[in-house]
C-alpha positions in Angstrom: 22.1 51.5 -170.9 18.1 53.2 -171.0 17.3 55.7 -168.9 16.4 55.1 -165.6 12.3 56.2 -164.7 13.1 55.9 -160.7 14.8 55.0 -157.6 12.3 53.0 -156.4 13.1 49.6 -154.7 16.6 50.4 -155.4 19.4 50.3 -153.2 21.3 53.2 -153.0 25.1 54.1 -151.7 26.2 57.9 -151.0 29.8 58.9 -150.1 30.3 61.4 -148.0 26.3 61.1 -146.9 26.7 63.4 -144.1 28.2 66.3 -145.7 26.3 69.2 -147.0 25.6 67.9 -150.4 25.3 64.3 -148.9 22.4 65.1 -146.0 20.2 67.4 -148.9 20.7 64.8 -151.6 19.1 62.1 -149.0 16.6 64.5 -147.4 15.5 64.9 -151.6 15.7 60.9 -152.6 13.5 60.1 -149.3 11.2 62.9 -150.7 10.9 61.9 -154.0 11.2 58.1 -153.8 10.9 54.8 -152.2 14.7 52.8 -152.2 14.9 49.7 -150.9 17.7 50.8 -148.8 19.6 54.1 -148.9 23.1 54.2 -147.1 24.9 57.0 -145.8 28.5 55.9 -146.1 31.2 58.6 -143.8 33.9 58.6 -141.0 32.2 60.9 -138.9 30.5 58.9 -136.0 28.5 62.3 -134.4 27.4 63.8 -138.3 25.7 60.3 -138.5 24.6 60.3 -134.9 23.1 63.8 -135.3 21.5 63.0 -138.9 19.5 59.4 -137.5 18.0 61.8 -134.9 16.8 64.0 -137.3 15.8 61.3 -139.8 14.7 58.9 -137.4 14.6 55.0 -138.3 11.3 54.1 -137.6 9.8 57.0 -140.2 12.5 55.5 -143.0 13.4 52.2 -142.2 15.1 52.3 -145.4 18.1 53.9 -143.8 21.6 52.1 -142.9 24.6 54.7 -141.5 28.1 53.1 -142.4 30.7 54.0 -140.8 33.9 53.6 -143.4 36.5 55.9 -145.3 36.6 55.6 -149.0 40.2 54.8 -148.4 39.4 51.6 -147.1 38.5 49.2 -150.2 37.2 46.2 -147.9 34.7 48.3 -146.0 33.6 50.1 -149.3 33.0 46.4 -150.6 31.5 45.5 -147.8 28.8 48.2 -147.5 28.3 47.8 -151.6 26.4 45.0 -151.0 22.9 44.3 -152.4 23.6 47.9 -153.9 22.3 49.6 -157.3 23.5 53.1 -157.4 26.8 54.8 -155.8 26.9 58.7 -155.6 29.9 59.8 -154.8 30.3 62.5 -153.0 32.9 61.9 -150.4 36.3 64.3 -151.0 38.8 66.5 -149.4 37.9 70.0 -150.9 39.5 72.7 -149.1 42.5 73.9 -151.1 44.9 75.3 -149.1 44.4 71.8 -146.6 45.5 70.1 -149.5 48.4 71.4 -150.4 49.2 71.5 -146.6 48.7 67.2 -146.6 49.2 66.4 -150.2 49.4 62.8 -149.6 46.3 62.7 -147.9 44.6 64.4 -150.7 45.9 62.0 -152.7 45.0 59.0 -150.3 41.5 60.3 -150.4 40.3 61.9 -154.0 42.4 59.6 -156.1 42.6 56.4 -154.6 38.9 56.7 -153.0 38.0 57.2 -156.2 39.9 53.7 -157.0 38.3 52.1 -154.7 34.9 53.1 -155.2 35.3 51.7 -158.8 36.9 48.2 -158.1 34.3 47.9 -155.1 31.5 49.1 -157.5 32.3 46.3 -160.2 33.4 43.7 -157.5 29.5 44.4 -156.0 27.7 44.2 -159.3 26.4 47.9 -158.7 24.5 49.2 -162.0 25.3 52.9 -161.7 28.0 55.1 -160.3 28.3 58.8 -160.3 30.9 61.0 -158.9 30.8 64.7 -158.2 33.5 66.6 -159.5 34.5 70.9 -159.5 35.4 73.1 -162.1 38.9 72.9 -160.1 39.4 70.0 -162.3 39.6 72.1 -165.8 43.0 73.2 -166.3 43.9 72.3 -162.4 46.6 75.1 -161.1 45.8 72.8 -157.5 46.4 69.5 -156.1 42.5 69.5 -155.0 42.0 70.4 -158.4 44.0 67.9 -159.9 43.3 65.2 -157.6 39.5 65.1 -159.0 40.6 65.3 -162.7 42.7 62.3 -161.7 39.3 61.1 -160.1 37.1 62.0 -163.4 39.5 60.2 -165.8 39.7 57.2 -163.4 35.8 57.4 -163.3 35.6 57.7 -166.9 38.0 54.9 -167.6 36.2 52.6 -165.5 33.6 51.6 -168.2 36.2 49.9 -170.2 36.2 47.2 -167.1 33.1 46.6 -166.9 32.3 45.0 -169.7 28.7 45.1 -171.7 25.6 45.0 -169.4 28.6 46.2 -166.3 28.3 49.1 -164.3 28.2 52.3 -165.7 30.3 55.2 -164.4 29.7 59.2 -165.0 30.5 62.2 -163.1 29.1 65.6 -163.1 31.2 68.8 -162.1 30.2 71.9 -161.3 31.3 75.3 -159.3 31.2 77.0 -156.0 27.8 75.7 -153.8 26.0 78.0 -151.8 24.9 77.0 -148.5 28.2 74.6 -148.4 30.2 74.0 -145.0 33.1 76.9 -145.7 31.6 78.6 -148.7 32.6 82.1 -148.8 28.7 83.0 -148.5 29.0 81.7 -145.0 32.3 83.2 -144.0 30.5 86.6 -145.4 27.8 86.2 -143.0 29.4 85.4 -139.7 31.6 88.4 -140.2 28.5 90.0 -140.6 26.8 88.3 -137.7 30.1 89.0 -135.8 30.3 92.8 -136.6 33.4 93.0 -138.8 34.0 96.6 -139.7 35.4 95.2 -143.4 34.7 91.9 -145.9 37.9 90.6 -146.8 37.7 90.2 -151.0 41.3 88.2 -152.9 40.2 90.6 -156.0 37.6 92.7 -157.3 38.0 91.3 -160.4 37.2 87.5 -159.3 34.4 85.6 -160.7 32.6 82.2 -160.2 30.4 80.3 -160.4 27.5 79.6 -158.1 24.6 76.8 -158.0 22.5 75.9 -154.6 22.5 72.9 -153.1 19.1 71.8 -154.5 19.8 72.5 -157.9 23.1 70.7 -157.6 21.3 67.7 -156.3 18.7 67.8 -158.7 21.4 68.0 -161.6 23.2 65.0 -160.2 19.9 63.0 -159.9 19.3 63.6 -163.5 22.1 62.8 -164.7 22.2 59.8 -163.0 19.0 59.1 -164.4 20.4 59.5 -168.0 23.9 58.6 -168.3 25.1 56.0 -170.8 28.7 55.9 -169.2 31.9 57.9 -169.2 30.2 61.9 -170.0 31.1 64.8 -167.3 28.3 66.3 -167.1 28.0 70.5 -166.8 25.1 72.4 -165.8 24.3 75.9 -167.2 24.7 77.8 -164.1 25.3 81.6 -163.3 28.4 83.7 -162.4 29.0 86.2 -159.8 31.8 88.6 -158.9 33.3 88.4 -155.3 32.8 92.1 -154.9 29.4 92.0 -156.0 28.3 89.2 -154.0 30.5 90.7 -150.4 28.3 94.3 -151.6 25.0 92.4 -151.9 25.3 90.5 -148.4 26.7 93.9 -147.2 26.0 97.0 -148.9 27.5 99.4 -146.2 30.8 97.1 -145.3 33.9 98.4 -147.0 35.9 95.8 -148.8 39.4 95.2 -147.7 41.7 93.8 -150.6 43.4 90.5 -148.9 45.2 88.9 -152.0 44.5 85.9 -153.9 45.6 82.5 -152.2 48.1 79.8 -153.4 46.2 77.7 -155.7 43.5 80.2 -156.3 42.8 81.8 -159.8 41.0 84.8 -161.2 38.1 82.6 -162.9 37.0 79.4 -162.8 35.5 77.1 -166.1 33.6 74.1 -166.0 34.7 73.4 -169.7 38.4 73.4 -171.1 39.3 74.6 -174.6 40.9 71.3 -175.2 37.6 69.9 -174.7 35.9 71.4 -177.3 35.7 68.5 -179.9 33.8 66.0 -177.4 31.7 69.0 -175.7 27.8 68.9 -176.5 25.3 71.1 -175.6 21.8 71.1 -174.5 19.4 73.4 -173.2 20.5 73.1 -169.5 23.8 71.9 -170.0 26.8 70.6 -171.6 28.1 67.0 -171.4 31.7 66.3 -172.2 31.5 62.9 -174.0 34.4 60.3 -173.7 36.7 60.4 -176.3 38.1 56.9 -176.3 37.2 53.7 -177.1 35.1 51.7 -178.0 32.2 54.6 -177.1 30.6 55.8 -180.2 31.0 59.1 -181.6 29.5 61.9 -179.5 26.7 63.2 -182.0 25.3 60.0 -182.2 24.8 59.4 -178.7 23.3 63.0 -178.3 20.4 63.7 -179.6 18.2 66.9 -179.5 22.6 68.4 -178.6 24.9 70.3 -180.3 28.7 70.2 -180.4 30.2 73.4 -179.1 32.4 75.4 -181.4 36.2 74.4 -181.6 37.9 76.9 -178.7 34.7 77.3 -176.8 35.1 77.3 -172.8 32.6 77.5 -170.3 34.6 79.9 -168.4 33.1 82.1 -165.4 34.4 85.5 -166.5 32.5 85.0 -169.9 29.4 83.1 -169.0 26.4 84.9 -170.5 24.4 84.5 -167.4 24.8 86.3 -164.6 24.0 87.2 -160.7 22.1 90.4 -159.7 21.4 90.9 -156.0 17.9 90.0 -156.1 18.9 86.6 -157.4 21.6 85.8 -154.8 18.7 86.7 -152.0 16.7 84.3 -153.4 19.3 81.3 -154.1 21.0 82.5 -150.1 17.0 82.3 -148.8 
């Protein structure tokens, strides 16, 4: 499939659209571009309510606000209509929920993800991309291991489609900053609230970190570029917990809490095991499907380099890293 140049005149489906990654990634399309329609597809009645009075109709008549839940394949089909490109965003993320309501993690992150495929090649839709977290690699979580389920799923998908189909990607990255229950804002209401401590799992905890923009702008471009089936990775910088809780507050004492179920020590956005299909490129790496009929990963790559056999893009041995002055800046 060629690149794509623009959004232009296209019709354009986000899941999840009122969620934190959902309302930036329409504030930057409306910025950038001129869809033909651009629909924000989520449960929540009031987040919509709330987000058509800040983006009011008669400035971008483009909008439409859906109403649906990814679990629900007829309404999914039904608002695919007349649509080019899915981003899909929607997901149940917060771990220890999960493992709470397994099921309806499962209902939600696996079988949305189902349905967003079958109502994606049922509508004709050119381009899907789903966001995925570095919870996937080497999953020790249901939340993790419900969006690898969703990634090979995704992946798999472009084996249905046929030649000329709709083409499937996703893109995973790490923790987002500025994102409804990060731990940057559970820092700052303590802070706000006068806490007297900063609860930290373990001073030896590291992960990754990207903004909201940057993740939008790395899911846009991939979007623009994907030939169907890669994971897409961006080259993103690591942080210690401590560090970050001492650079939000440098006079709070830390209080050692433990880490939670499901939780471990460092994140990666890359898995040893996927080492032999890994390219890398300035900005990131792309994990390249490794079944048929796609072509071999080299091939399709150009201007990339395969990574070396055992390499993982692991948070505790990134080569770039957080400094104080760079969190102020990514927090501001």
């Amino acid at each position: 499939m060629p690149p794509l140049s623009t959004l232009d005149g296209l019709g354009i489906l986000i899941t999840g659209g009122t969620g934190s990654f959902g309302r930036v990634c329409v504030r930057t399309i409306l910025s950038r571009y001129n869809p033909r329609r651009l629909v924000i597809f989520s449960r929540d009645e009031m987040k919509q309510a709330e987000m058509a009075d800040e983006l009011s109709p008669t400035h971008f008549d483009c909008l439409r606000y859906f109403i649906g839940d990814v679990r629900d394949r007829d309404r999914l089909a039904r608002a695919m209509r007349g649509i080019d490109v899915v981003i899909h965003a929607a997901a149940m993320k917060i771990v220890p929920t999960a493992e709470y309501n397994p099921f309806e993690c499962v209902r939600t992150n696996i079988h949305g993800a189902e349905n967003v495929v079958d109502a994606a090649l049922a509508a004709g839709v050119k381009r899907v991309v789903a966001l995925s977290t570095d919870k996937a690699v080497s999953p020790i979580n249901l939340y993790g291991a419900s969006k690898l389920a969703a990634e090979k799923i995704v992946s798999a998908a472009n084996s249905l489609s046929g030649t000329g189909g709709t083409t499937f990607s996703s893109v995973r990255y790490g923790n987002v900053l500025g994102s409804r229950g990060s731990v940057v804002q559970v820092f700052q209401r303590l802070i706000r609230e006068g806490a007297d401590s900063l609860p930290i799992t373990d001073p030896r905890m590291t992960r990754f970190w990207i903004t909201l923009d940057r993740g939008v702008d790395f899911v846009l471009s991939s979007l623009m570029t994907m030939q169907g089936g890669e994971v897409f990775v961006p080259k993103i910088p690591s942080m210690r917990v401590v560090d970050l809780a001492a650079a939000m507050a440098p006079k709070l004492p830390h209080r050692v809490v433990g880490i939670r179920p499901g939780e471990k020590l460092h994140e990666s956005l890359t898995a040893d095991g996927e080492c032999f299909s890994t390219v890398e490129y300035d900005d990131c790496y792309v994990v390249y499907p490794d079944i048929a009929p796609w072509t071999p990963k080299i091939e399709r790559a150009p201007g990339g380099k395969l990574v070396a056999e055992g390499f993982s893009y692991a948070s505790n041995t990134n080569t770039e890293w957080l400094d104080s002055a760079m969190l102020a800046k990514m927090v501001a």
